[in-house]
DOVEXSE-392917 format. One line per 5 residues: number of its first residue (from 1); their letters; for each residue z negated, x negated, y negated of C-alpha. Coordinates in Angstrom, 3 decimals, padded with zeros to 6 digits. Layout:
NUM	a	Z,X,Y | ...
END
This chain:
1	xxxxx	011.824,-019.630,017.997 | 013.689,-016.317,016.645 | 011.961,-013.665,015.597 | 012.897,-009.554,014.595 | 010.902,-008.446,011.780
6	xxxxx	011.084,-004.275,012.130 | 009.946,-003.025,008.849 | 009.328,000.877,008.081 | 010.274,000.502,004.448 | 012.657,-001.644,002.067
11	xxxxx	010.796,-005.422,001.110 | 011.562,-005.772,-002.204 | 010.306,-008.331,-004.719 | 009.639,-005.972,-007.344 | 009.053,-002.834,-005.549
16	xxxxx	007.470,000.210,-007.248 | 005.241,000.361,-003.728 | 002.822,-002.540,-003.154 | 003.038,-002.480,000.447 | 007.094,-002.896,-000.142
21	xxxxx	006.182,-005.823,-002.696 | 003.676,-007.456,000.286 | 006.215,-006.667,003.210 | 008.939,-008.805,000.708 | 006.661,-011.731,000.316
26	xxxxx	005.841,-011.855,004.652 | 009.356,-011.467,005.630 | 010.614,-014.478,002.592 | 007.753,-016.826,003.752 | 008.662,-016.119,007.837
31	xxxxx	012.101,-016.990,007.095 | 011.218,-019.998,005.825 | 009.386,-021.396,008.724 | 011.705,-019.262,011.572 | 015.007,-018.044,012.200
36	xxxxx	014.548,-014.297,011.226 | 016.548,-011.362,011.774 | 015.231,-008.016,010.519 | 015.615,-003.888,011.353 | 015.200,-001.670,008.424
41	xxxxx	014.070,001.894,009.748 | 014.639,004.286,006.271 | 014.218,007.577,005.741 | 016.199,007.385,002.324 | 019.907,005.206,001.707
46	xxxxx	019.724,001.636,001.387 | 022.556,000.338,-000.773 | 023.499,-003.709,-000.056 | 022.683,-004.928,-003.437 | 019.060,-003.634,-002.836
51	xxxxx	018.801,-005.584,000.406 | 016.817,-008.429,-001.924 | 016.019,-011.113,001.004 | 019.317,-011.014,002.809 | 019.599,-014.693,001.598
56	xxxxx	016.981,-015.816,003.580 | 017.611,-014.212,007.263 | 020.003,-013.964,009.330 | 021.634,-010.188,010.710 | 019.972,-007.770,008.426
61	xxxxx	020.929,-004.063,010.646 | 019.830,-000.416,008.636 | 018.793,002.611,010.763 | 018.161,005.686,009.822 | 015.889,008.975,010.962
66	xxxxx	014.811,012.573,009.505 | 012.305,014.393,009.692 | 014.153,016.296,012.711 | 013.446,013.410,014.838 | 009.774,014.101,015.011
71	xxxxx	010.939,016.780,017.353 | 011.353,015.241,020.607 | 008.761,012.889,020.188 | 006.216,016.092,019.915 | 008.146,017.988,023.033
76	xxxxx	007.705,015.142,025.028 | 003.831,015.120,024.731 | 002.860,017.530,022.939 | -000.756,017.060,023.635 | -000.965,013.120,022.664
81	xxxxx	001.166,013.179,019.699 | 000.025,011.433,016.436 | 002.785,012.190,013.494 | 001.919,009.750,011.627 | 003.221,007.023,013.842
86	xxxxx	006.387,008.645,014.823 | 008.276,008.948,011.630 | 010.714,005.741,012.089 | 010.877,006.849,015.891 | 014.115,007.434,018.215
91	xxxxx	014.625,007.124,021.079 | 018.624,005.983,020.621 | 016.974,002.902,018.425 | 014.152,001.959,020.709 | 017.354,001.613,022.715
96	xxxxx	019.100,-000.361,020.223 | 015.703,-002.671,019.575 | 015.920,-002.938,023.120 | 019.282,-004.428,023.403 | 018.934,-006.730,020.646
101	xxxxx	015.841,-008.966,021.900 | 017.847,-008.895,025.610 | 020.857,-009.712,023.684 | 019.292,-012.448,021.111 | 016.210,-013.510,023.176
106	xxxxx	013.450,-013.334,020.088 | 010.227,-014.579,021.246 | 008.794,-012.586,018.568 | 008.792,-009.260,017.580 | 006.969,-008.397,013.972
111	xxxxx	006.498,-004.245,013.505 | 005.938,-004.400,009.574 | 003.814,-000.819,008.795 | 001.810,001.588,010.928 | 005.342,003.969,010.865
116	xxxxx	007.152,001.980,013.240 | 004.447,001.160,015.809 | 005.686,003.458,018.325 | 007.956,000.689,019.028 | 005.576,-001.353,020.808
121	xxxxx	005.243,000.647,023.554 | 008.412,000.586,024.300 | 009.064,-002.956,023.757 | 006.145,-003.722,025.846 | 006.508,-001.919,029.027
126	xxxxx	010.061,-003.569,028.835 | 009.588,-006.841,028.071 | 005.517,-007.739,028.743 | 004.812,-011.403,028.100 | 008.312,-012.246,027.339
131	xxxxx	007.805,-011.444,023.567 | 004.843,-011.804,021.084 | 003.874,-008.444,019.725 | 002.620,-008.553,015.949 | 001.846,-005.514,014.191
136	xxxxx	001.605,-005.959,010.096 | -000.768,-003.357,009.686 | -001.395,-002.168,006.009 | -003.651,000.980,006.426 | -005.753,001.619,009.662
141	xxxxx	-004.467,005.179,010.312 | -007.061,006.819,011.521 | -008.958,006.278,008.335 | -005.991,007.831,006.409 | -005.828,010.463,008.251
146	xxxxx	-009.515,011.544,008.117 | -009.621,011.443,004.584 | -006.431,013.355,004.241 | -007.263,017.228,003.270 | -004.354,018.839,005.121
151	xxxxx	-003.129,019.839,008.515 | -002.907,016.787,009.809 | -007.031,015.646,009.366 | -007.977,018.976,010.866 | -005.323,019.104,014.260
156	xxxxx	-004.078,015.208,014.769 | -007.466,013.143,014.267 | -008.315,012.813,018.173 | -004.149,012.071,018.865 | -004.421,009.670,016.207
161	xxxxx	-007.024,007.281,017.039 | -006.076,007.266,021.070 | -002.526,005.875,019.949 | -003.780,003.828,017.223 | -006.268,001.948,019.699
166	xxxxx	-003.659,001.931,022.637 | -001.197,000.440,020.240 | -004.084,-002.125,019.030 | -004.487,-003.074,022.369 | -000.668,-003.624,023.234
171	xxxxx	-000.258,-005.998,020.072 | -000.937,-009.660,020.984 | -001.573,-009.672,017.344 | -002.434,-007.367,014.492 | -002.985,-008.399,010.749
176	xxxxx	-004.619,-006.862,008.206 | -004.864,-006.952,004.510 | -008.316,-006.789,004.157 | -012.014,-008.411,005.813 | -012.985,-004.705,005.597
181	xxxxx	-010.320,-003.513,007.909 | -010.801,-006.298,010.431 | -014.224,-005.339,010.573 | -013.132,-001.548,010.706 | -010.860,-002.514,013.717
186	xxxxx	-013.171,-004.502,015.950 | -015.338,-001.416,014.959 | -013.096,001.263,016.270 | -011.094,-000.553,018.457 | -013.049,-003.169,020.810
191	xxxxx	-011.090,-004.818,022.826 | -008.107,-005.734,020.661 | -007.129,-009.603,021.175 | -006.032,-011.616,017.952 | -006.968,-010.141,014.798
196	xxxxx	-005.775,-012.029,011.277 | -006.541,-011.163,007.794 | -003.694,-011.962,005.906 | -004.123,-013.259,002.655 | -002.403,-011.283,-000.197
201	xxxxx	000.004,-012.405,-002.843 | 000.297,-010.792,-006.018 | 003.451,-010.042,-007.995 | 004.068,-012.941,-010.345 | 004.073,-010.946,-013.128
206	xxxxx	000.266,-010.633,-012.986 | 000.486,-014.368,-013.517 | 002.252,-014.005,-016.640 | -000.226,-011.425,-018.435 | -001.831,-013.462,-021.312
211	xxxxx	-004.767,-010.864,-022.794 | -006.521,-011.851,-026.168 | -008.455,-010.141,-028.102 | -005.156,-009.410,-030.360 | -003.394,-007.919,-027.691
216	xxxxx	-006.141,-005.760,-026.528 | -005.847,-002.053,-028.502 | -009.591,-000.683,-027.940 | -009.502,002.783,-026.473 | -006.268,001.951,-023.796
221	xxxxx	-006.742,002.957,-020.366 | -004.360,002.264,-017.874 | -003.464,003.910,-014.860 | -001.187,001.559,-012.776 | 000.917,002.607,-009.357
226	xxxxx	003.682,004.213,-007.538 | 003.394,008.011,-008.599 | 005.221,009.321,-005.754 | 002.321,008.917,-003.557 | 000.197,011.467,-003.117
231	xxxxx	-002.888,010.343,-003.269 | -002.131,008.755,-006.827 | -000.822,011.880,-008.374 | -003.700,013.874,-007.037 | -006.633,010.991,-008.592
236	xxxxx	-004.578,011.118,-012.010 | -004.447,014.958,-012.360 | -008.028,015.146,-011.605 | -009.117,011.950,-013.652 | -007.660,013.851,-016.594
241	xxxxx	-009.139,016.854,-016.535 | -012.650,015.625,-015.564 | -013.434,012.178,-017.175 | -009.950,011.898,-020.093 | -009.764,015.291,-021.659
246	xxxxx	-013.775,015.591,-021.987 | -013.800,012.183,-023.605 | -011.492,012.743,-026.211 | -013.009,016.344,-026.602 | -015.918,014.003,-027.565
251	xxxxx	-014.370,012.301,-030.159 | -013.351,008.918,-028.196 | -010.037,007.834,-029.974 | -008.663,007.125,-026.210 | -005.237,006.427,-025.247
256	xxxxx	-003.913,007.386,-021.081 | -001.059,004.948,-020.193 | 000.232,006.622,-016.468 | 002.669,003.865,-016.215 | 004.327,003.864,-012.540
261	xxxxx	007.630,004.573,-010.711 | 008.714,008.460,-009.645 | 006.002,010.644,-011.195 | 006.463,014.445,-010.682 | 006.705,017.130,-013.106
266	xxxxx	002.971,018.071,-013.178 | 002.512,014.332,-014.842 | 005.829,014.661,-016.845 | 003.952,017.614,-018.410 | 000.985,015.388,-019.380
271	xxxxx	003.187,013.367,-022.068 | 001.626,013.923,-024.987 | 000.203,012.172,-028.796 | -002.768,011.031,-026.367 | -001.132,010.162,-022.806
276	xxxxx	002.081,008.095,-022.321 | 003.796,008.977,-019.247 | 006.334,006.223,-018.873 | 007.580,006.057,-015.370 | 008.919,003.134,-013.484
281	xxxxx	008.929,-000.051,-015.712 | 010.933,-003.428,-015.362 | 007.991,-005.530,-016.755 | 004.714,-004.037,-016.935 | 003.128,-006.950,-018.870
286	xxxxx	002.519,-005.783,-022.143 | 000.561,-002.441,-020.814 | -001.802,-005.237,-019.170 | -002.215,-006.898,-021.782 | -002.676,-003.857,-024.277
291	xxxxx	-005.020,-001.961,-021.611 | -008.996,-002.090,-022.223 | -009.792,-000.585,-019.297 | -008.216,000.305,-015.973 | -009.136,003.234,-013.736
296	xxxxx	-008.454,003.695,-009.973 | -010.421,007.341,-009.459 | -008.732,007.420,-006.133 | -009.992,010.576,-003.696 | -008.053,010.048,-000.593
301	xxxxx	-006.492,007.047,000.933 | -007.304,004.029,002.941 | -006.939,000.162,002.710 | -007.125,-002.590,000.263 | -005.987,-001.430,-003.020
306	xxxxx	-003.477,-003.801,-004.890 | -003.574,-002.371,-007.867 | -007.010,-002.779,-008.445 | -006.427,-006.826,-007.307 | -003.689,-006.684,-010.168
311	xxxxx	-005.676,-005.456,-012.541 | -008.964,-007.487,-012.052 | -006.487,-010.594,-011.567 | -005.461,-009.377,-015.730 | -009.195,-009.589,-016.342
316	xxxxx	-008.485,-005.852,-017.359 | -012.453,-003.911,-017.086 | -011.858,-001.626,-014.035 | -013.787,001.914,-013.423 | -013.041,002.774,-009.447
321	xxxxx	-014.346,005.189,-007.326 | -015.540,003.348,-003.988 | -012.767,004.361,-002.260 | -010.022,002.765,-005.037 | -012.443,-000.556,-004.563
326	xxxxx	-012.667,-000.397,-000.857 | -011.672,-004.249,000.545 | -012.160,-006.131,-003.107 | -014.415,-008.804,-002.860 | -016.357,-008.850,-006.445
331	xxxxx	-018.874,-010.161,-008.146 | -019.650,-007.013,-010.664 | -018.606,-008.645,-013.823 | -015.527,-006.590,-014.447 | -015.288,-004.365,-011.482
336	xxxxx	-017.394,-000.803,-011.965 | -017.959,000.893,-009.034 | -018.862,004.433,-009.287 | -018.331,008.010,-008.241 | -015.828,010.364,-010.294
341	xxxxx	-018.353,012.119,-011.986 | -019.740,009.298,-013.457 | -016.783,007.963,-014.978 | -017.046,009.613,-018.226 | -020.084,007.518,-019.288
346	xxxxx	-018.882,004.250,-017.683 | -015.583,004.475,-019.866 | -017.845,005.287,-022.874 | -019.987,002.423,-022.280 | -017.390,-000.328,-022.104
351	xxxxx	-015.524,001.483,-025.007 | -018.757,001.338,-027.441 | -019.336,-002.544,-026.033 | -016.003,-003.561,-027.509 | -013.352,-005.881,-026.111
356	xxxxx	-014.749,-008.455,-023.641 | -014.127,-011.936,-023.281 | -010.772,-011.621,-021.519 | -009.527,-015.229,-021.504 | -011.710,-016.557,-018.787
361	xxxxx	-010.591,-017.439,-015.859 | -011.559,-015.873,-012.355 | -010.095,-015.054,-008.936 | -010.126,-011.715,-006.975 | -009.529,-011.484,-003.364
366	x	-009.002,-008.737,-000.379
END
């Protein structure tokens, strides 16, 4: 059977993004049990030589939309419409999705990210039972959007959960990252038919970290992930001036690796004798294996967080807020789970207990 794999965002193998990273590893293992053509729907260029997995499908076709193209979309129903799932939508490539499943009769269509489920409206009211409708869902919107302090939690929320649970319902199936957001779906959204958790690879250079105790430089803390986004730029900035500058103020000989694609200028201007600012990496190995602690003091967001998997997969101690641990399964021993205002003395405490045993061996799920 042929499938179309519609995907918001570039799968690459080594993507700055985790959800990129995770989209790469669905679409490379669905290609090797199907014939698999795939839709790219970007907001930035896409160069060939970037196109990673064009080895292992078949037509690979690149579309493109602006911002602009929210417009219509909000004219036409101004009353129902959620943003946040029309920002890959046209109606000139619904057309063009369209014609490719009459023209190449896919029995499956796979919408890869909340961005392009618009889609399945369309696709369903033209097609029905002739396809299977998956939607790879990596965040459950309304949850994002709640959490978000901006114009969008305050005037969208209502528009946002009607389409997200009409869309849930369309799907014939949705998959999630996490057993929290399956339970948050059947939650929110009774009624929706086949639900899968789908289990969640990590980057195989997590598999290569080898942490000793010689490796280990007490006093590291890492802070690991894509520094374009949001929510990531706003936890650093605010980890630093509440939990890493009163620590060293202190006296803790403590050293801030931000190490991540994109950051802006406002972490640019935090390089310093005491925080490394390094920017997109090739091989982030030796920070793992240097780091004595990892932080995640994420305020905002939604869904399984991979970088705290990578980290606890390092056997790297990790201070999270509740939110930044949200979906990790855990026993306690290296996971700390705590509010932002408590991470000052967590930090201190694993800094005065020295450098753990980091050789064992132990497995951390979503």
């Amino acid at each position: 059977m042929k499938h179309l794999f519609v995907t918001s965002f570039l799968p690459q193998k080594n993507a700055p993004q985790a959800g990129h990273r995770l989209a790469f590893d669905y679409l490379t293992k669905l290609a090797a049990q199907a014939d698999v053509d795939v839709v790219i729907i970007s907001r930035l260029p896409i160069e060939e030589k970037d196109i990673e997995f064009r080895a292992y499908v078949g037509n690979v076709h690149v579309k493109y939309v602006s911002t602009l193209d929210l417009i219509p979309s909000f004219l036409a129903d101004p009353l129902h419409f959620a943003p946040r799932f029309f920002t890959r939508y046209t109606k000139s490539i619904s057309s063009f999705l369209c014609g490719l499943i009459e023209k190449n009769g896919y029995g499956t269509v796979r919408l890869e990210f909340s961005q392009c489920f618009s889609y399945a409206v369309d696709l369903k009211r033209r097609f029905g039972n002739d396809i299977t409708l998956v939607l790879g869902m990596h965040d459950v919107q309304i949850q994002v959007v709640l959490r978000i302090r901006s114009i969008e939690g305050r005037l969208f929320a209502k528009q946002t959960f009607e389409f997200e649970q009409r869309l849930m319902k369309l799907a014939d199936n949705v998959r999630v990252l996490s057993n929290k957001d399956a339970q948050l779906v059947r939650a929110l959204y009774p009624g929706v038919g086949s639900l899968q958790v789908v289990p969640i690879s990590l980057p195989a250079f997590v598999k290569e970290v080898r942490r000793t105790k010689d490796t280990v430089d007490k006093g590291n803390i890492l802070f690991w992930g894509a520094m374009q986004r949001r929510e990531n730029e706003e936890a650093l900035l605010n980890f630093v001036d509440s939990t890493f500058l009163p620590l060293r103020q202190r006296g803790l000989p403590l050293k801030l690796f931000v190490v991540g694609s994109d950051p802006g200028e406002r972490v640019k201007r935090l390089n310093s004798d005491d925080i490394c600012v390094t920017g997109f990496v090739d091989d982030p190995r030796r920070y793992f294996e240097a780091a004595h602690v990892g932080v995640v003091p994420l305020l905002s967001g939604a869904g399984v967080k991979l970088k705290t998997l990578e980290m606890l997969a390092a056997r790297i101690p990790v201070v999270s807020t509740p939110l930044g641990a949200e979906g990790v399964e855990h026993d306690g021993t290296l996971l700390n789970v705590c509010e932002i205002d408590e991470f000052p003395s967590v930090i201190e405490r694993i800094y005065l207990g020295g450098i753990q045993d980091v050789e064992a061996s132990e497995s951390y799920q979503a």
